[in-house]
LUMSE-685645 format. One record per residue (C-alpha): x, y, z. Coordinates in steps of 0.05 Angstrom, whole numbers, plus 32768, in hexadecimal, padded with zeros to 4 digits. Each point is the difference from the previous one (the first is absolute). Layout:
N
XYZ;...
END
This chain:
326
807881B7846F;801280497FF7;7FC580337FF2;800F800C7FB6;7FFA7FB97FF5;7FC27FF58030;7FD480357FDA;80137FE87FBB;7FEF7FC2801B;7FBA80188012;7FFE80067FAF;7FCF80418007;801F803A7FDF;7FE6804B7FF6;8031801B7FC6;8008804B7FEB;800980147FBD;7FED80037FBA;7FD07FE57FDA;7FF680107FB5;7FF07FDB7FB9;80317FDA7FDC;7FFE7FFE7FAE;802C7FCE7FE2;80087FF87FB3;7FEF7FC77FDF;80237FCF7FDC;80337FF18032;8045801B7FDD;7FD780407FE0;800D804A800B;7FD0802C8020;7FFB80337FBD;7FFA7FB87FD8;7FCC7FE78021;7FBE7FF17FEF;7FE47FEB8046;800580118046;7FEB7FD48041;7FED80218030;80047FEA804E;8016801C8043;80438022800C;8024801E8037;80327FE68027;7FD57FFE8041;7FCB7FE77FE0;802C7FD07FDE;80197FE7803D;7FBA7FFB8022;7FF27FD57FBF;80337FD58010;7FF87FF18043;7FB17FF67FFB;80197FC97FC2;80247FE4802F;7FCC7FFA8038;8014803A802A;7FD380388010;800A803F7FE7;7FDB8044800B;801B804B7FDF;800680378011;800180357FCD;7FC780337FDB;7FEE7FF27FA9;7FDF80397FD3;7FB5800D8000;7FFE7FE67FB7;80027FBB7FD2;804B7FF38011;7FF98003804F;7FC27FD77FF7;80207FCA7FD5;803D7FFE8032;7FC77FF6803E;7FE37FCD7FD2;80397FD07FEE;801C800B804C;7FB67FDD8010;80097FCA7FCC;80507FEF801B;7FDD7FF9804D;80218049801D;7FDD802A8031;7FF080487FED;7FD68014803D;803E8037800E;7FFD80167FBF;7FE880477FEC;7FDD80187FCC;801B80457FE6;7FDE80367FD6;801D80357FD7;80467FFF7FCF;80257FCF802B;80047FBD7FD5;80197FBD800C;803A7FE77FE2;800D7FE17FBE;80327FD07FDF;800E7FE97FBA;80357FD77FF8;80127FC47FDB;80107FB27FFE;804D7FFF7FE9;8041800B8024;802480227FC6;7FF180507FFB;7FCB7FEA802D;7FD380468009;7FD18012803C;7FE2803C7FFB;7FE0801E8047;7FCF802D8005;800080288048;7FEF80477FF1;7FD780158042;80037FB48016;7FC47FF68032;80257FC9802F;802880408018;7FC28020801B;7FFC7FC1803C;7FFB80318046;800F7FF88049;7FC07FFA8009;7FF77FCA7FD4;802D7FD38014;7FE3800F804B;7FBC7FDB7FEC;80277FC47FF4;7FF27FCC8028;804B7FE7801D;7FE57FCA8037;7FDD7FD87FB4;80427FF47FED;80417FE48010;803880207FD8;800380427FDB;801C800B7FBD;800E80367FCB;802B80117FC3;802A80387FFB;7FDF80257FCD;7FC8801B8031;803A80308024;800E80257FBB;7FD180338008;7FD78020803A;7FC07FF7801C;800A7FB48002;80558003800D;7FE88019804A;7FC77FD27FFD;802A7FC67FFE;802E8012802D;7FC580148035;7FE87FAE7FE7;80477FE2801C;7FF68027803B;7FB37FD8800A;801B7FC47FE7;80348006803C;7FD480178035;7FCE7FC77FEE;80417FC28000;80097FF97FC0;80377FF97FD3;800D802F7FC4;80167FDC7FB9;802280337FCC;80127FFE7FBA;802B80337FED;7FE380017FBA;802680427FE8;7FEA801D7FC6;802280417FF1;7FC5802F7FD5;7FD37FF8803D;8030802E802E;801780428002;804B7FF48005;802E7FC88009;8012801D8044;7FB97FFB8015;7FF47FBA7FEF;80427FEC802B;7FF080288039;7FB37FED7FF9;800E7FB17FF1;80397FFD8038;7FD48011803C;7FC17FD27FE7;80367FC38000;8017801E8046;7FB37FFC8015;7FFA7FAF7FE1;800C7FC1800C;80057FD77FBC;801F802F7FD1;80097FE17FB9;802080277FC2;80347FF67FCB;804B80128000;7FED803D7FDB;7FCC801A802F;802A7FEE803F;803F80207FD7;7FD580407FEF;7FEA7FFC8055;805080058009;801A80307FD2;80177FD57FCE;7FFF7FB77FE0;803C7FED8026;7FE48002804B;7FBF7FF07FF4;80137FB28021;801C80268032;7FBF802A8011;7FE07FBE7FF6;802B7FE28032;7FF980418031;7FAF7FFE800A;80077FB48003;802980078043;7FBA801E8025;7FEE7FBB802B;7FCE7FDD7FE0;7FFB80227FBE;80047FE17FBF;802180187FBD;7FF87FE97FC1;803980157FC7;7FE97FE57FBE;80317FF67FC4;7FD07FF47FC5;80227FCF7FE1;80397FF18039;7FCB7FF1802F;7FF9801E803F;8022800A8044;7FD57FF88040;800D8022803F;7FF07FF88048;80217FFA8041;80437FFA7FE7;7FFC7FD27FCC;800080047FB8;7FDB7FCC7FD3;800580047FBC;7FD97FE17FCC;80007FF27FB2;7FC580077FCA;7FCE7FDD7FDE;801980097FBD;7FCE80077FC6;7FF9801B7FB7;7FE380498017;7FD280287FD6;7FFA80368021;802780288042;7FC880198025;7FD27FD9803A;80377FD9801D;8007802D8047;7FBE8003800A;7FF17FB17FF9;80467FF9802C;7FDE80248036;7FC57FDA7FF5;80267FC18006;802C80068034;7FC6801D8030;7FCE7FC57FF1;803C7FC98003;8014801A8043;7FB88007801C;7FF97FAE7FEF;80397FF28023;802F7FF67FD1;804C801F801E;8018803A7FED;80347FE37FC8;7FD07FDC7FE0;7FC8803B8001;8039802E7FE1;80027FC27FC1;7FB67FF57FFD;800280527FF2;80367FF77FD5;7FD07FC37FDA;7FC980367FFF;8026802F7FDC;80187FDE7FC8;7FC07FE47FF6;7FE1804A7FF7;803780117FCE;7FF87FC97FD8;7FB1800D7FF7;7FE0803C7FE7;7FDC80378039;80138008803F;7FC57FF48032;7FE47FC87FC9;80497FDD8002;80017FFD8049;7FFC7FAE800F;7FDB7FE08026;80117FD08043;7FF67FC07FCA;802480287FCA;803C8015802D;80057FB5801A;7FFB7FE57FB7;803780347FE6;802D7FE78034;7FF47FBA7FF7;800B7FFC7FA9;8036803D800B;804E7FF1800B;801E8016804B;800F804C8000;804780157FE5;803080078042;
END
């Protein structure tokens, strides 16, 4: 059993990112300026992911610091209520805020509106991530939107370096999202050497295209890290399914397909998927479906951390849903 699979395996993850609050509109099909009513719940894609994996009966604790106000205390709230650990989470003071989305429940002109302005997550230090406990757990994990921005881009990067020093593996999302950085050039330089510093790295063909240069070679870049020994790389598709590779082969797989109503959710509960599937002891094909179940499941519901399934839900969806497209 290699190391990356032994310490998901050990189903005990510390994960560094985001958290922030989530409002969706309500009815599902209704335009943010149309609607009437909001739900409100937790958002992030960390968080999201934490979410997941705790639904899923992994445990999960983050890493990240919330606002001194309502917001941060609703998102330490409804991280409680989903079963996530917060003990490594900071309280801040002053104009730093957390995060904010309003977005929608449709897939057509679908709108989601982010609100980052002097984002708090960003303000995660060194010394932070030093007060982490490393032996607790047994695989590391964080989303790329924590290396946009400095204090917490070094932060995480000084977090790998722990998470090696202590045995453990390091899972990355490249989770690009392009008004968080300074420049495009950045983010690729930035993004390259924390998948040079992992050992799962999951993103989609654009984010592994924008890694490259360009659209055309992101399978290639894909297919570059994944030639490290022991190292797995995950090129999702969206709708063409996904290619997974490690140790010289290539395994692709197909979709759950589903009538969507929305876009957003489906990486994080992926992640959330794959990790808790392979820490049961399912293989490594079958993890990469059971993440591919989890996402369409999230799309097809509205929220993010509130769609995430369940162990029984998952099982059921597979059970009443046709076999994945091929």
């Amino acid at each position: 059993m290699s190391a990356l699979t032994q310490g998901i395996k050990g189903n005990r993850f510390a994960v560094f990112g985001r958290v922030g609050m989530d409002l969706f509109a309500d009815p599902i099909g209704v335009k943010s300026e149309d609607a009437g009513t909001f739900h409100a719940d937790l958002g992030g894609s960390s968080a999201n992911i934490c979410a997941g994996l705790v639904k899923l009966g992994s445990q999960a604790s983050l890493v990240t610091s919330v606002s001194d106000d309502a917001i941060g205390r609703f998102c330490l709230n409804r991280l409680a209520q989903y079963g996530v650990d917060a003990q490594y989470i900071r309280v801040l003071g002053g104009e730093y805020r957390t995060s904010l989305a309003l977005y929608e429940s449709r897939t057509e002109d679908f709108q989601n509106v982010i609100y980052r302005n002097g984002a708090v997550d960003f303000q995660v230090t060194e010394q932070d991530v030093d007060q982490v406990r490393y032996e607790d757990f047994t695989a590391v994990l964080s989303a790329g939107t924590v290396f946009a921005s400095e204090p917490s881009r070094s932060a995480t990067f000084r977090a790998f370096e722990n998470a090696k020093k202590a045995g453990l593996p390091v899972i990355f999302d490249i989770d690009y999202r392009p008004y968080s950085w300074p420049s495009p050039e950045v983010a690729a330089d930035v993004l390259s050497r924390a998948g040079e510093a992992s050992d799962l790295i999951i993103g989609n063909d654009e984010e592994f295209g924008f890694m490259a240069g360009s659209i055309e070679k992101g399978f290639e870049k894909a297919r570059e890290l994944a030639r490290k020994p022991g190292r797995i790389v995950i090129y999702k598709m969206g709708e063409k399914g996904a290619v997974t590779l490690t140790d010289g082969q290539e395994i692709t797989t197909g979709i759950y397909p589903v009538s969507a109503i929305k876009p957003v959710g489906a990486g994080d509960s992926f992640m959330a998927g794959l990790l808790a599937s392979i820490a049961t002891g399912y293989s490594l094909q079958e993890a990469v479906m059971r993440g591919s179940a989890c996402a369409s499941i999230v799309v097809s519901k509205p929220g993010c951390a509130p769609a995430m399934p369940t162990t029984p839900e998952l099982d059921a969806f597979l059970a009443d849903h046709p076999g994945p497209t091929t």
